[in-house]
SERO-4910 file (N, C-alpha, C, O; in steps of 0.05 Angstrom, whole numbers):
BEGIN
 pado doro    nc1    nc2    nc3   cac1   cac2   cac3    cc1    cc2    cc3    oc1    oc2    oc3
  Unk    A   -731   -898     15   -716   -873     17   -709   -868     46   -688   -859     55
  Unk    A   -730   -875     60   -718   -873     93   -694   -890    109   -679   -886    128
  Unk    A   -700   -912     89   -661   -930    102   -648   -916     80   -624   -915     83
  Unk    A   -656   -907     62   -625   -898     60   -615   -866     74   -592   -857     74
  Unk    A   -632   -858     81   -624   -838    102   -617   -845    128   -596   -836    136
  Unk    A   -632   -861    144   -626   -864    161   -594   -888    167   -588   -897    189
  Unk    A   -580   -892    145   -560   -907    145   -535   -889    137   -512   -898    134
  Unk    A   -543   -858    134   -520   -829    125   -515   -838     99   -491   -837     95
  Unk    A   -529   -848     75   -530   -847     52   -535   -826     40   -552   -812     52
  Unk    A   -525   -815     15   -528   -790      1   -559   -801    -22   -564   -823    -32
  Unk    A   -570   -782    -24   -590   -792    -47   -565   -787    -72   -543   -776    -68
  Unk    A   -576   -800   -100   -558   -795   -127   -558   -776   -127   -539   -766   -116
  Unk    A   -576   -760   -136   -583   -730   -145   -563   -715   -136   -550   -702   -154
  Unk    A   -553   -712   -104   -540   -698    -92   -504   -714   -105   -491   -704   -123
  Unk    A   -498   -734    -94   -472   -750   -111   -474   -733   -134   -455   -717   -132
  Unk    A   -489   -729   -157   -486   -731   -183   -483   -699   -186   -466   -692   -203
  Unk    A   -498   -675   -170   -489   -653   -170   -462   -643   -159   -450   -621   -163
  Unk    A   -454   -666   -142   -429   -661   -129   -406   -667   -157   -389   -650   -163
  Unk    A   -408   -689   -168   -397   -691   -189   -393   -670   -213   -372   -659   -219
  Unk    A   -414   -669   -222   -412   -644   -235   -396   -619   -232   -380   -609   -247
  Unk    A   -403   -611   -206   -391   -594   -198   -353   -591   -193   -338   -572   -198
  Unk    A   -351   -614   -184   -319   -622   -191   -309   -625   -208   -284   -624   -210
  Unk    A   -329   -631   -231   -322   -624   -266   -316   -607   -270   -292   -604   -276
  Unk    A   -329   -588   -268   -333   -563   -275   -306   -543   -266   -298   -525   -281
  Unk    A   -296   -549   -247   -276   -540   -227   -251   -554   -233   -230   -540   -231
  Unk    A   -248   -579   -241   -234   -583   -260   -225   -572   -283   -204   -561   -288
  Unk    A   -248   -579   -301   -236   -557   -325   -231   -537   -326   -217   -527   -343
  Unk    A   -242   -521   -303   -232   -490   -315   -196   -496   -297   -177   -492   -313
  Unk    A   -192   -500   -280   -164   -507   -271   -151   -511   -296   -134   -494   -302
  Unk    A   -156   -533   -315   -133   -539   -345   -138   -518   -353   -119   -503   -354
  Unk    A   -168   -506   -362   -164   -489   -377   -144   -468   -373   -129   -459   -391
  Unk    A   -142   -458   -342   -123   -438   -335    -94   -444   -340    -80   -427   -349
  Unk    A    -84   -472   -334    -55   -489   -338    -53   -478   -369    -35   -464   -378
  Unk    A    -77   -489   -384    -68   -487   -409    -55   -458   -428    -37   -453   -445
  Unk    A    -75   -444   -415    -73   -415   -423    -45   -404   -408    -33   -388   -422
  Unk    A    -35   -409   -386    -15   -410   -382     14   -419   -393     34   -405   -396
  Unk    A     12   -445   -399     24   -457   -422     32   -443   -444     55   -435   -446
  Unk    A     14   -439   -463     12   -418   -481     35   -384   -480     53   -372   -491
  Unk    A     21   -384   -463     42   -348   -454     60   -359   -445     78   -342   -446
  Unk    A     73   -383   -432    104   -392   -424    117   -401   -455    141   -404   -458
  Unk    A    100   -403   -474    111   -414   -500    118   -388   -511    141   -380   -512
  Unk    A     93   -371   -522    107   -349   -543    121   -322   -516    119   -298   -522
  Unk    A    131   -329   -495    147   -308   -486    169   -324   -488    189   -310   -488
  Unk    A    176   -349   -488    198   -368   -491    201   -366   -512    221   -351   -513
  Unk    A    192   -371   -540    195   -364   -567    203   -330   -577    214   -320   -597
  Unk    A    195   -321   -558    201   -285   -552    228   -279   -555    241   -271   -574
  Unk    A    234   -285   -530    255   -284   -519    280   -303   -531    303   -296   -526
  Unk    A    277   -316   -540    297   -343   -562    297   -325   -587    319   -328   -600
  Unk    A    282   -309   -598    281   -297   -625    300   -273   -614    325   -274   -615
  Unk    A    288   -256   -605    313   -241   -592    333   -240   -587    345   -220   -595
  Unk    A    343   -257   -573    369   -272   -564    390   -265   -582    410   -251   -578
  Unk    A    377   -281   -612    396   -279   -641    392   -253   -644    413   -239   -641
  Unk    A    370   -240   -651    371   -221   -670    361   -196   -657    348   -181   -672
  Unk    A    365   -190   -636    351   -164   -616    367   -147   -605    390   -151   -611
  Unk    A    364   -127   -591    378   -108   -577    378   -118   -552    366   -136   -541
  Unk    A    398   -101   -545    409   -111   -508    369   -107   -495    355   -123   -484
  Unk    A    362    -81   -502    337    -68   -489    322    -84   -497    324    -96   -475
  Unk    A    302   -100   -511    289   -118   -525    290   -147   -511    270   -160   -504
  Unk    A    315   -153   -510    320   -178   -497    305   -174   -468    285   -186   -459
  Unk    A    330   -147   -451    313   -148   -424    290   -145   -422    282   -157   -403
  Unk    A    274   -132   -433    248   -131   -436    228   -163   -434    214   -171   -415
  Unk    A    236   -177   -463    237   -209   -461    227   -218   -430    206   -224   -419
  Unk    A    257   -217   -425    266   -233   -401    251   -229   -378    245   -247   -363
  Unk    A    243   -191   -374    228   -198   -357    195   -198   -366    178   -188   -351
  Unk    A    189   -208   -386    166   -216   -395    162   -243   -383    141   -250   -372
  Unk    A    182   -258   -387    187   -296   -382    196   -287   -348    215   -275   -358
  Unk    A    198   -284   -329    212   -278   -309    178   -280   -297    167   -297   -283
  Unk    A    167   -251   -309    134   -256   -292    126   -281   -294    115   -293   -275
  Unk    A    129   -292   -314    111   -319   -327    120   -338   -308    106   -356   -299
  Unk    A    141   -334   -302    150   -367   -290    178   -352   -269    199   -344   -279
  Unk    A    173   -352   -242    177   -336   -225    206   -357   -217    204   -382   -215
  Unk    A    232   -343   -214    252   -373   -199    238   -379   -169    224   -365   -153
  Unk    A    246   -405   -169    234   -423   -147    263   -410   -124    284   -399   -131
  Unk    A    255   -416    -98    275   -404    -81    281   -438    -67    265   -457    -62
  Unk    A    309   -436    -65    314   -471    -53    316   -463    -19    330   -445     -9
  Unk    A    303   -476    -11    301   -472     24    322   -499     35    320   -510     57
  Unk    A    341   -504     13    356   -523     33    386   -510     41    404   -520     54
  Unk    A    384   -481     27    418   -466     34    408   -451     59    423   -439     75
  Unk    A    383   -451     61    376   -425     92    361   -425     97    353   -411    115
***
């Protein structure tokens, strides 16, 4: 145990908690993408149902339902 310290080796234990831990931090990241996902679908599905069969007020509503969800990107190559 002492060469491998004295050579800046990690013991496993510590590797293997580090691992974990980057699991962990992982999944909840998809989980968040995913759940995200989800509310970009039924406000997209919202808003498409609407479209056909909704009021002017209903729609805008929609729209800015999907607008929070998924913000326009700004292009930084006109300015």
């Amino acid at each position: 145990m002492k060469d491998i310290e004295k050579k800046g080796w990690l013991p496993i234990e510590i590797c293997d908690m580090a691992m974990m831990a980057m699991k962990k931090e992982s999944d909840v990241a998809i989980q968040e993408q995913a759940e995200r996902i989800k509310a970009l679908e039924e406000a997209g599905n919202r808003l498409a149902l609407l479209m056909t069969n909704g009021t002017m007020s209903e729609i805008r509503q929609a729209l800015w339902s999907w607008r929070e969800l998924n913000p326009k990107k700004k292009d930084d190559s006109n300015g």
